[in-house]
C-alpha positions as CSV (number, residue, x, y, z in Angstrom):
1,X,-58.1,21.2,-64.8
2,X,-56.4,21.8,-61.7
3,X,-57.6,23.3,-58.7
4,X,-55.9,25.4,-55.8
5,X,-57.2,26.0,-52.6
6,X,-56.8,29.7,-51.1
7,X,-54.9,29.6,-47.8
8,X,-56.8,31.0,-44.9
9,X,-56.3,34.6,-43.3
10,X,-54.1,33.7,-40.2
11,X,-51.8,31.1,-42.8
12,X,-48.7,31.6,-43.9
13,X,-46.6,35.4,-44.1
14,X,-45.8,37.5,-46.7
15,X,-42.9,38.8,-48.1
16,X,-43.8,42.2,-46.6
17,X,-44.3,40.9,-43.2
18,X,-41.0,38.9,-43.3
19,X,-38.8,41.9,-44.1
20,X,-40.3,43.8,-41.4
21,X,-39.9,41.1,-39.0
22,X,-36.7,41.0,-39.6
23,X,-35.6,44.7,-39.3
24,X,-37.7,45.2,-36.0
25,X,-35.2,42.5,-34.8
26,X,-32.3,43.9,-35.9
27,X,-32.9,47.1,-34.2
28,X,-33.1,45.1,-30.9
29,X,-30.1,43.4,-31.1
30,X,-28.7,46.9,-32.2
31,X,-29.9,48.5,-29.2
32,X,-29.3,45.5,-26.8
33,X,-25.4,45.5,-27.8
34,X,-25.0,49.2,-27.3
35,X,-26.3,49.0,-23.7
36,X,-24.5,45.9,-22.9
37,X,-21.1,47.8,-23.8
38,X,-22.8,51.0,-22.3
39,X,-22.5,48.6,-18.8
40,X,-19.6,47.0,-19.7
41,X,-17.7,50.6,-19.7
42,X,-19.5,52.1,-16.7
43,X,-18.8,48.8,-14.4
44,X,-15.3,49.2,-15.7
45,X,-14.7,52.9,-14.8
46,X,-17.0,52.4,-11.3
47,X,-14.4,49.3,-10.6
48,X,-11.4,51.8,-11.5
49,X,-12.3,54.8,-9.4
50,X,-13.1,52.7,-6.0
51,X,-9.6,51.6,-6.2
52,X,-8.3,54.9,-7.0
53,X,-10.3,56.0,-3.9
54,X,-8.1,53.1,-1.7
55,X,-4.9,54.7,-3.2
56,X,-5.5,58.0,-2.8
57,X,-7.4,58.1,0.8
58,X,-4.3,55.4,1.9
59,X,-1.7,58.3,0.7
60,X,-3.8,60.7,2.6
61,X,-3.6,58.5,6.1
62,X,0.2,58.4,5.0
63,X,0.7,62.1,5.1
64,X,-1.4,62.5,8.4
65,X,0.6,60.2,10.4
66,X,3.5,62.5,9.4
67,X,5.3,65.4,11.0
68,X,4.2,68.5,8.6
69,X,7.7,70.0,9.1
70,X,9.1,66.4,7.6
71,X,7.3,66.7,4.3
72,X,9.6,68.8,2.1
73,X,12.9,66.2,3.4
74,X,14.6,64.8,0.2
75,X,12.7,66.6,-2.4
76,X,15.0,68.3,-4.5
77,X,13.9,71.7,-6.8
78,X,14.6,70.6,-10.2
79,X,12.4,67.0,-9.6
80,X,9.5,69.4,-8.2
81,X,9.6,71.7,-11.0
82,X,9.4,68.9,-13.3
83,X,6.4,67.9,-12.0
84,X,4.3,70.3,-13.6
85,X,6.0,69.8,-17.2
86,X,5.3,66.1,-17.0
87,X,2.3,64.6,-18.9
88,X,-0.9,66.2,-18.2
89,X,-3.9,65.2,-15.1
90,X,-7.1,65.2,-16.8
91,X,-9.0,67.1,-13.9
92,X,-5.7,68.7,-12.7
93,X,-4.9,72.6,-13.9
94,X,-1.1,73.0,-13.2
95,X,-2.0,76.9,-13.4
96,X,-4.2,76.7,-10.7
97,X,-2.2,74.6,-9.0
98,X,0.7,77.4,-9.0
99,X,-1.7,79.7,-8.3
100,X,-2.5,78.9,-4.8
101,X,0.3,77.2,-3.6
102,X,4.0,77.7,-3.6
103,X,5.7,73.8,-4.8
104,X,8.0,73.2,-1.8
105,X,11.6,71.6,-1.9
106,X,13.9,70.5,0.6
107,X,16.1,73.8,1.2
108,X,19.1,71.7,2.0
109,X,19.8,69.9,-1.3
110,X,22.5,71.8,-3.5
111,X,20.7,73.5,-6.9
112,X,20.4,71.0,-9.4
113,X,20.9,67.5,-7.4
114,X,18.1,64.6,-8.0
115,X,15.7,64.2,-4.8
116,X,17.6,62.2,-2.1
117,X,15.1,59.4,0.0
118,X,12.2,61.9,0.0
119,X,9.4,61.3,2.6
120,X,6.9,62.3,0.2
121,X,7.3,60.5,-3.1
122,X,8.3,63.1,-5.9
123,X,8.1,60.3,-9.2
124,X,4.8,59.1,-9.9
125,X,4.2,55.4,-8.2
126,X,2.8,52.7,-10.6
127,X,1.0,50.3,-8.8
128,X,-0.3,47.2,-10.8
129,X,-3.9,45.9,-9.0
130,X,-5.1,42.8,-10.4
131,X,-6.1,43.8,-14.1
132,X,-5.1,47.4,-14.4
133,X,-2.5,49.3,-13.6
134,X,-2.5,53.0,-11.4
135,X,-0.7,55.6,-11.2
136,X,-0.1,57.7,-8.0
137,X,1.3,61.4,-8.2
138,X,2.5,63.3,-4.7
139,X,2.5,67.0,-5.3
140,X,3.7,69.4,-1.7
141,X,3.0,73.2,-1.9
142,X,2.6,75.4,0.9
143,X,0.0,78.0,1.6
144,X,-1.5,80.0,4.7
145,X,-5.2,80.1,5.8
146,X,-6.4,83.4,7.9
147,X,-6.6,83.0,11.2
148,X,-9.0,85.4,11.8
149,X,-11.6,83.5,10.0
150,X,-12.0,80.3,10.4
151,X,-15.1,80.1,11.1
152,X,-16.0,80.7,7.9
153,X,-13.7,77.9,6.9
154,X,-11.3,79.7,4.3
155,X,-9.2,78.3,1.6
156,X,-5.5,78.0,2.0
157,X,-4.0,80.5,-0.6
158,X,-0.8,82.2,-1.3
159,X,0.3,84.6,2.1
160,X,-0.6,88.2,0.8
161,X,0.1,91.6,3.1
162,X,-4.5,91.4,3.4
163,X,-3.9,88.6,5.7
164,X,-3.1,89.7,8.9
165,X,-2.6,86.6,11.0
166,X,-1.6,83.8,8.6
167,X,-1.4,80.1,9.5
168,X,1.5,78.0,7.5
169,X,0.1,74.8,6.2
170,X,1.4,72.6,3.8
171,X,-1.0,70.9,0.9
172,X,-0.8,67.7,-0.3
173,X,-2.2,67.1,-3.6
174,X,-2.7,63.1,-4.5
175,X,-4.2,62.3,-8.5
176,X,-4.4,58.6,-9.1
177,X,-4.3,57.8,-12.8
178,X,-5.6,54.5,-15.0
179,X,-6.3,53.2,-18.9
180,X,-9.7,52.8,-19.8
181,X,-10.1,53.9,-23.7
182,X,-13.9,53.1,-23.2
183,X,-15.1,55.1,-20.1
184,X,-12.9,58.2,-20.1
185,X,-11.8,60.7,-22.3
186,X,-8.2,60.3,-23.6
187,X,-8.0,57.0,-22.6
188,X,-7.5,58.4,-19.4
189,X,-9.3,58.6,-15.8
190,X,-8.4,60.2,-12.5
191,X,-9.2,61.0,-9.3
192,X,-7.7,63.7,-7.2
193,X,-7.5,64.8,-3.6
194,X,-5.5,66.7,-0.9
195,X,-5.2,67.2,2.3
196,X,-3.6,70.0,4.6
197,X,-1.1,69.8,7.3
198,X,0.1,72.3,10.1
199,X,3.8,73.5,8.6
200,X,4.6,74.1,12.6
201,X,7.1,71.6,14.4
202,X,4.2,71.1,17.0
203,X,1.0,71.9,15.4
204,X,-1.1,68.6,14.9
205,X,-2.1,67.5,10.9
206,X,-5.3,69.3,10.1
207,X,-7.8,66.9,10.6
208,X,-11.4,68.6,8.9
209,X,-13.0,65.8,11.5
210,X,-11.3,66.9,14.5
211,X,-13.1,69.7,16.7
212,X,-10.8,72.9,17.0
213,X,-9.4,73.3,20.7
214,X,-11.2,76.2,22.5
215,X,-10.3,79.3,23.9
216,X,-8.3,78.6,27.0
217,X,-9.6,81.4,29.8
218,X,-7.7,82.4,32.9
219,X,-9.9,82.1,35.6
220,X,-9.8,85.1,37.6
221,X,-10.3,84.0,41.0
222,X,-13.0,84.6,43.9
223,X,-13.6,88.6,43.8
224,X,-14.7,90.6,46.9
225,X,-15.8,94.0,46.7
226,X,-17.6,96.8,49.1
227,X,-21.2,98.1,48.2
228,X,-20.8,101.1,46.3
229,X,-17.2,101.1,46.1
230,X,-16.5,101.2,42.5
231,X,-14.1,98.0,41.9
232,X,-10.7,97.9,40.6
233,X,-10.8,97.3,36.7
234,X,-10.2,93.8,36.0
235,X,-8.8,92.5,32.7
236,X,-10.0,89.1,31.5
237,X,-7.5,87.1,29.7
238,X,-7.3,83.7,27.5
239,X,-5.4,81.6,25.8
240,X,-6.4,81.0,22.0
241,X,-4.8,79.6,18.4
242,X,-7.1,82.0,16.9
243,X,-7.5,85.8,18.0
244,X,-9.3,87.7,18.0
245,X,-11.1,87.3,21.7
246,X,-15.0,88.6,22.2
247,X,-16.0,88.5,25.8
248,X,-19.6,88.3,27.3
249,X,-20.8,87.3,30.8
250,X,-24.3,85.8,30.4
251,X,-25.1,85.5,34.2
252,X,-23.8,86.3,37.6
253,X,-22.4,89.6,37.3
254,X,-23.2,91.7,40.7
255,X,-25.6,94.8,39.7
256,X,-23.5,97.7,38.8
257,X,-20.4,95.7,37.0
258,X,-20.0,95.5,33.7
259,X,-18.0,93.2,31.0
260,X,-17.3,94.8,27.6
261,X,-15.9,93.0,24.5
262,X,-12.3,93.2,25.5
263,X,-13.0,91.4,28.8
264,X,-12.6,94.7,30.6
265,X,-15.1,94.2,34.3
266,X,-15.8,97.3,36.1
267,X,-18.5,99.6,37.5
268,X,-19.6,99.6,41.3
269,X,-21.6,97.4,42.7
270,X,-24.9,98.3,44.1
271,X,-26.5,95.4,46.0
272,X,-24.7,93.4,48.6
273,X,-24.9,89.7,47.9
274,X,-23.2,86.4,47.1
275,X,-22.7,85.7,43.1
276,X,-21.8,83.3,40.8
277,X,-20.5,84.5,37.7
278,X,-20.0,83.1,34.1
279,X,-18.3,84.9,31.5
280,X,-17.6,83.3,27.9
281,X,-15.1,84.2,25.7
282,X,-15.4,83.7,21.9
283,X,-12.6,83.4,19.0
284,X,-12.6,82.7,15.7
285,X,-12.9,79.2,16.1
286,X,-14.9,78.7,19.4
287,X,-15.9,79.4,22.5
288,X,-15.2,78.5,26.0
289,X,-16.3,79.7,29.6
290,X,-15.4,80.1,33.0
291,X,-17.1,80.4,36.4
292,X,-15.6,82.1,39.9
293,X,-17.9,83.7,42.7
294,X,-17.9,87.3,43.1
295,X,-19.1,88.5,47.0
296,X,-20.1,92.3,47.4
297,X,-20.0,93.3,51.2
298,X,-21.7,95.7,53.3
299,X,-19.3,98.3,53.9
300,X,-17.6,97.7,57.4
301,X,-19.2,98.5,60.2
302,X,-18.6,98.2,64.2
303,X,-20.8,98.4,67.0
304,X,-19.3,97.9,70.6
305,X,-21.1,97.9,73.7
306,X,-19.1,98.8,76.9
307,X,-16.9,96.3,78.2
308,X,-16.0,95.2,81.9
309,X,-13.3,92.6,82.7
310,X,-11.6,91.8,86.0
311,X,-8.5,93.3,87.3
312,X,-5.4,91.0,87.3
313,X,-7.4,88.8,85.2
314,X,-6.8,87.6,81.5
315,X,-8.3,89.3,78.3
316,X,-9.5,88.1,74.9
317,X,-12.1,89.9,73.5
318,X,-13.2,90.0,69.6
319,X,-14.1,93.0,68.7
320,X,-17.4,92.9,66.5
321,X,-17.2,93.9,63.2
322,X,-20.1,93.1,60.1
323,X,-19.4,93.9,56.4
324,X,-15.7,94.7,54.7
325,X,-13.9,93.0,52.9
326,X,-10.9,91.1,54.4
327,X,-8.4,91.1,55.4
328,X,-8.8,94.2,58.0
329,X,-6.5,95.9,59.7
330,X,-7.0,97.1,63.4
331,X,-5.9,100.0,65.5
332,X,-7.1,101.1,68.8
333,X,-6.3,103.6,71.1
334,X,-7.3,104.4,75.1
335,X,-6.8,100.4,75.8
336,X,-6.1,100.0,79.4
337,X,-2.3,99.4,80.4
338,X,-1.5,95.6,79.7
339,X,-4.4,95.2,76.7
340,X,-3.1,95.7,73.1
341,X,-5.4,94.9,70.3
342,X,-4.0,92.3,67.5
343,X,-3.7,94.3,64.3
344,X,-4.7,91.6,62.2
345,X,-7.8,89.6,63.7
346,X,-9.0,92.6,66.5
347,X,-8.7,91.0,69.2
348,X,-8.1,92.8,72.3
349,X,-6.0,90.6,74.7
350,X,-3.6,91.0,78.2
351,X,-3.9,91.6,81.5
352,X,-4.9,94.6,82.5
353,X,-3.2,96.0,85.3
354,X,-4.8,99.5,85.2
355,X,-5.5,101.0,88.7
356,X,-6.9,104.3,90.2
357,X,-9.2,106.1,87.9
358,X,-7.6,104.4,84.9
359,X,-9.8,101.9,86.0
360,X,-12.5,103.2,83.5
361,X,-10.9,103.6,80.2
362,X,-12.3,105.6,76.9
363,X,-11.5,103.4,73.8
364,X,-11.5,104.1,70.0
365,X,-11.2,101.0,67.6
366,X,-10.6,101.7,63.6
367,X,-11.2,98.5,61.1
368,X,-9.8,99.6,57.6
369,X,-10.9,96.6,55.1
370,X,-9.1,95.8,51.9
371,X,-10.7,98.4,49.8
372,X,-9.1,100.8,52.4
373,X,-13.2,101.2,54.0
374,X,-12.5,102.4,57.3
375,X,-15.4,102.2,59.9
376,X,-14.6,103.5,64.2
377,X,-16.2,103.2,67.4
378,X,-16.0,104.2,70.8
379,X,-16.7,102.6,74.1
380,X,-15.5,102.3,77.7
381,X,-13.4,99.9,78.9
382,X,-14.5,98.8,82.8
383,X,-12.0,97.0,84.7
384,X,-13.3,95.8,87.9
385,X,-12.1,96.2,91.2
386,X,-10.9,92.3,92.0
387,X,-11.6,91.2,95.5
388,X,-10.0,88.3,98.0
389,X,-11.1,87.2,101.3
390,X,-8.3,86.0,101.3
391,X,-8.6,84.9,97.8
392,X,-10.8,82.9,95.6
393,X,-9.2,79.6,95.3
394,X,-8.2,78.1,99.1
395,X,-11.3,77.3,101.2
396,X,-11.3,79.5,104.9
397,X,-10.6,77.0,107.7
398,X,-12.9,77.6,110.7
399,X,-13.7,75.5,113.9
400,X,-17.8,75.4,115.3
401,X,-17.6,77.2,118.7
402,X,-14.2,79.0,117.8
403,X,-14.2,83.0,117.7
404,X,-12.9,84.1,113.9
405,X,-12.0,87.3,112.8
406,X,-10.4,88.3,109.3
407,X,-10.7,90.8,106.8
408,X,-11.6,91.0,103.0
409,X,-8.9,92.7,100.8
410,X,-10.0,94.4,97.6
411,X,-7.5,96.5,94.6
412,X,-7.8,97.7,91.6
413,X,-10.8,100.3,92.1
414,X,-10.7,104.2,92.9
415,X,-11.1,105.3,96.1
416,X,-12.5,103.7,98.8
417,X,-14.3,100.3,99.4
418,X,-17.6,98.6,100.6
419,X,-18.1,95.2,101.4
420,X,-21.1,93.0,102.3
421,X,-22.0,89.5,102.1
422,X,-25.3,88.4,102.3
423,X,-25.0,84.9,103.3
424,X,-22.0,84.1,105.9
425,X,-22.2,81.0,108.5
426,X,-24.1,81.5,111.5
427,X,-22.4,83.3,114.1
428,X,-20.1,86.2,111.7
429,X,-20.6,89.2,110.2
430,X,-19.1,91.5,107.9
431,X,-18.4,94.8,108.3
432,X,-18.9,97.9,105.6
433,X,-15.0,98.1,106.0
434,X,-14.7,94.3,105.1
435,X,-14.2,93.0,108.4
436,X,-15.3,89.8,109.2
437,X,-15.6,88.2,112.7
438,X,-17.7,86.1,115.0
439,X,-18.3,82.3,116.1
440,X,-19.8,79.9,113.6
441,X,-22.6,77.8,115.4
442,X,-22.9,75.0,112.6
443,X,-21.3,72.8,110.0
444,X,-20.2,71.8,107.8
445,X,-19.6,73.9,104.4
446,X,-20.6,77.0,102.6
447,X,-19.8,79.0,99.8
448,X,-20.0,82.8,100.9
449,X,-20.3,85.6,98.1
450,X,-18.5,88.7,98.6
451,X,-19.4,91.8,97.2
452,X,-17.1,95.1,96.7
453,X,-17.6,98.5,95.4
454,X,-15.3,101.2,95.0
455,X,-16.2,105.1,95.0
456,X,-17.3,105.3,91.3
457,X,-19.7,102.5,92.0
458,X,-17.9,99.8,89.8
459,X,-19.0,96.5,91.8
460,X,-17.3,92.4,91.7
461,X,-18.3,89.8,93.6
462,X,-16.0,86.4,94.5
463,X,-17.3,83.3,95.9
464,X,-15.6,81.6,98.9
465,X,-15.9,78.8,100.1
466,X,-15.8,77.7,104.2
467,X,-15.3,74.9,105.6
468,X,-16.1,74.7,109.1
469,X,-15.0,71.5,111.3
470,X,-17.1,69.8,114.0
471,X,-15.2,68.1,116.7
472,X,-18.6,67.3,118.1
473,X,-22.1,67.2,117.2
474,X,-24.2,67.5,114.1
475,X,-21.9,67.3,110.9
476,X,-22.3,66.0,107.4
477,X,-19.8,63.8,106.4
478,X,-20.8,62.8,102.6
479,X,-19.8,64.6,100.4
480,X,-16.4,65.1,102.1
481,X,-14.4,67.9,102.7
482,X,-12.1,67.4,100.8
483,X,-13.3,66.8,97.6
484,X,-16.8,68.1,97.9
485,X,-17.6,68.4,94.4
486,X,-19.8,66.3,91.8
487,X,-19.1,65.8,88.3
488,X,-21.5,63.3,86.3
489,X,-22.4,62.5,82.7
490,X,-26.3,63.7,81.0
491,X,-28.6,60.9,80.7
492,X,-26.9,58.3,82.8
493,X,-29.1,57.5,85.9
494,X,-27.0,57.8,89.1
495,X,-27.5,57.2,92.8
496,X,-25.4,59.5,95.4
497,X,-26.4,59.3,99.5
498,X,-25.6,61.9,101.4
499,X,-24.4,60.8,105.0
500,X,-24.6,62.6,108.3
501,X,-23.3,61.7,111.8
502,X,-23.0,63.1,115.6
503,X,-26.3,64.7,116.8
504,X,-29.8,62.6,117.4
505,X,-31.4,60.1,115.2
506,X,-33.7,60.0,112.9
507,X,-32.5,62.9,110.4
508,X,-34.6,64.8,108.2
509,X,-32.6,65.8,104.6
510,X,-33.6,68.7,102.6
511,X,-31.8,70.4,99.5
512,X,-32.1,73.5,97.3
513,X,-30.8,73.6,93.5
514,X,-30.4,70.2,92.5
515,X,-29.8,69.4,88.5
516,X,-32.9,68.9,86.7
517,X,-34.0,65.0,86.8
518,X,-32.6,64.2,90.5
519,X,-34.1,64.2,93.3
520,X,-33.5,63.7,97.2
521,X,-35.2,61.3,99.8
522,X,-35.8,63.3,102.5
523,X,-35.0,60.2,104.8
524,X,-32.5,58.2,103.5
525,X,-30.5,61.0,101.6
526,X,-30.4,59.3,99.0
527,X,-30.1,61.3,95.9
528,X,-31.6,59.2,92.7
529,X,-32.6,59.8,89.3
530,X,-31.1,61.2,85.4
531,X,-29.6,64.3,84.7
532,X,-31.3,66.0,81.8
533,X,-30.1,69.3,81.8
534,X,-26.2,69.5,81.1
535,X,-24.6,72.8,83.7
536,X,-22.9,73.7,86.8
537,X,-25.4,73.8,90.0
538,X,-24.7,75.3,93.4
539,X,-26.3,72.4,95.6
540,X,-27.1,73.1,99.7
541,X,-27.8,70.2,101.9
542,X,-29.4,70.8,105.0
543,X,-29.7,67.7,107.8
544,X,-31.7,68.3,110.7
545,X,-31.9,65.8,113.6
546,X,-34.8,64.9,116.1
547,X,-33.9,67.5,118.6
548,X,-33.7,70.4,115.8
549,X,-30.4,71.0,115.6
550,X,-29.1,71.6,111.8
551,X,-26.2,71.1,109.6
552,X,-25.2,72.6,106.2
553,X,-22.9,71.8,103.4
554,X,-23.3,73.2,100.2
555,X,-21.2,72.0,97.1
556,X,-20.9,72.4,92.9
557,X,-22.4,69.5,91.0
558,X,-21.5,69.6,87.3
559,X,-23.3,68.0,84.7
560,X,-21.2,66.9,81.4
């Protein structure tokens, strides 16, 4: 009798479990193949389109380095027309295609002739890379894009009468062909582009990357106008690709003026001032500004207080005038004979050589600004009686202990004369009548001020100066007759001693109007110390010796 032993529960399979291993594994491998050819196909078709990319995006760069108005050169009608009976594009609709675009030839080729060296290829290009093999098709059509909105970035279409301000362009269309049974339908993959370029001799390639030139404005210039004058209209202007032009000024505009759309400025200012303005002007593609200053004046006014010059004596004299806008032209009338005003800057200017009662004139002056603002005043015009004794420039000559006797001359005035002096040498006098006489008892040199006025009480003065000589006795010697005068420099310390001679020993110095930071030793005369004040001073030395007997000498000391 023989005996079996039952297997265990985890020994051994069945038949059951055998079968289904083996279908569960055959739907893996199933599955596992599909994907793997799934991969194969997409690698394949990913590998395909980045070179068609290359091809394409290299034919782009081609047609942007080109002249748009070169395109269409060598492509002859009947090759262009045959383009769009040729094999099919997948992803290319030759009715669309027609649709907004007009296929462009080369105009010069006779009807019927085979494209001649086009720039532009017009057969398709095959172009074998590594494995596969592509095929490049150039299609040129021209089209127009609206000017008028670009902002809104329109499509290039067929020109129509609707658009108003057309741009030519031409379109290039590139498709890139290749095989792949697997990954495409047909057999057959693609990948199209296009580009557009200006059809203008001198417009640039459109370039979607490039930033569109702005508005060009005209700058106006500086404007000057009068407070409540209403201004001139001004017309802004630009230059732009793409009209229409908006217009706005943001800041700076002078109260009262105003900008509208069209760039028209006007109104009338209201509040005098210095501006600077900014207006910005807009088209359809961008904007662009400009600054200038705008000034509004006060209107032009003049305010002239009376005048009195010298006879004989020359004239320039601004007349003042606040506000207006320039230029300004001048007038006047009542100007003493020999004065004339300057017509552009009013400036009165001559000689007057008025006499008699002519000597006190009436004047009217007119300023009329640009803006034809007109303002007047009036005012008298002195001219002073002049006076010589016996004139202002060559010192008198006179002797101590010597009788003199001269007179003092005066013209120029109306009616009669009077003289005085109130500081002659010792010894003279002057009469009402301008006579002068008498001995001079001292030395050495003085400067007299003569006085005059004539019957309508108009009064000038002259200084003279005297020089008296000493043959003997007290006399200054330094400074010198002849060239009495001082000139020094502010801030530079100096030392100047005054000298004396004839009388009696010791001497005693004193002085009167000295420029600020000198000073005098009374015993020495010596005159130390730094001018601080820069100006003309009238100095008077006075010596006295030990039996009282005096000498003076008075001179100009200038500080620079």
């Amino acid at each position: 009798m023989k005996l079996y032993r039952s297997p265990r529960g985890d020994e051994g399979f069945s038949l059951v479990e055998t079968l289904t291993s083996l279908a569960i594994m055959g739907v893996v491998m199933t599955a596992l193949t599909t994907f793997f050819v799934s991969t194969t196909n997409t690698i394949n078709k990913q590998r395909g389109l980045q070179m068609a990319i290359r091809l394409a995006s290299d034919a782009v760069e081609q047609v942007k380095s080109l002249p748009g108005s070169t395109l269409p050169i060598g492509r002859s009608l009947s090759d262009v027309t045959a383009q769009l009976t040729a094999d099919p594009i997948p992803g290319l609709d030759v009715n669309q295609l027609k649709a907004s675009m007009n296929l462009v030839s080369d105009a010069t080729l006779p009807l019927g002739s085979a494209s001649l060296d086009p720039v532009l290829p017009v057969q398709p290009e095959v172009m074998p890379v590594n494995d596969a093999t592509f095929t490049r098709h150039w299609f040129l059509g021209s089209c127009v894009v609206d000017a008028t909105k670009l902002l809104n970035n329109p499509a290039c279409v067929l020109p129509t009468p609707a658009i108003p301000n057309p741009l030519a362009y031409y379109r290039v269309v590139i498709a890139v062909t290749w095989q792949n049974t697997r990954a495409c339908a047909g057999g057959v993959c693609s990948f199209i582009t296009d580009t557009l370029v200006a059809a203008s001799t001198t417009d640039p390639v459109f370039n979607p990357s490039v930033t569109v030139a702005p508005p060009l404005p005209d700058n106006p210039g500086n404007q000057a106008s009068d407070i409540g004058v209403p201004i001139v209209p001004l017309t802004l202007t630009a230059t732009s690709s793409y009209p229409p032009l908006t217009w706005s000024a943001p800041e700076g505009l002078p109260p009262g003026i105003t900008i509208n759309d069209a760039g028209l400025v006007s109104g009338t200012p209201t509040t005098a001032g210095t501006y600077v303005v900014r207006v910005v002007v807009k088209d359809n593609a961008s904007t662009n500004d400009a600054s200038f200053n705008w000034v509004v004046n006060l209107l032009p006014k003049l305010t002239v207080p009376d005048q009195t010059f010298d006879a004989g004596s020359a004239v320039a004299y601004q007349v003042p005038l606040t506000g207006g806008t320039a230029p300004v032209a001048w007038t006047a009338t009542g100007l003493p004979a020999g004065l004339t005003i300057d017509p552009a800057t009013g400036v009165i200017k001559g000689t007057s050589t008025a006499t008699g009662a002519a000597a006190i004139a009436n004047v009217t002056v007119t300023a009329k600004d640009s803006l034809k603002q007109t303002a007047t005043a009036a005012f008298k015009w002195n001219t002073k009686v002049a006076v010589q004794y016996p004139n202002a420039t060559t010192p008198i000559a006179l002797t101590k202990g010597t009788a003199y006797s001269g007179s003092v001359t005066a013209f120029g005035g109306t009616g009669s004369y009077t003289y005085s002096s109130p500081y002659l040498p010792p010894g003279l006098s002057m009469s009402t009548a301008g006579l002068v006489t008498g001995t001079v008892t001292s030395g050495t040199r003085y400067l007299i001020t003569v006085n005059v006025k004539d019957s309508n009480g108009v009064t000038n003065s002259t200084v003279v100066p005297v020089n008296v000589t000493v043959p003997t006795g007290l006399r200054i010697t330094t400074p010198a007759l002849t060239a009495p005068d001082k000139t020094n420099p502010k801030g530079t310390a100096l030392t100047y001693t005054v000298v004396a001679t004839g009388g009696t020993a010791p001497y005693t110095w004193a002085v009167a109007n000295l420029p600020a930071g000198l000073a005098l030793n009374t015993s020495t005369g010596a005159i130390t110390g730094t001018p601080t004040t820069a100006g003309t001073s009238v100095v008077n030395l006075t010596v006295t010796d030990k039996t009282g007997a005096t000498s003076a000498f008075a001179f100009v000391w200038t500080i620079t």
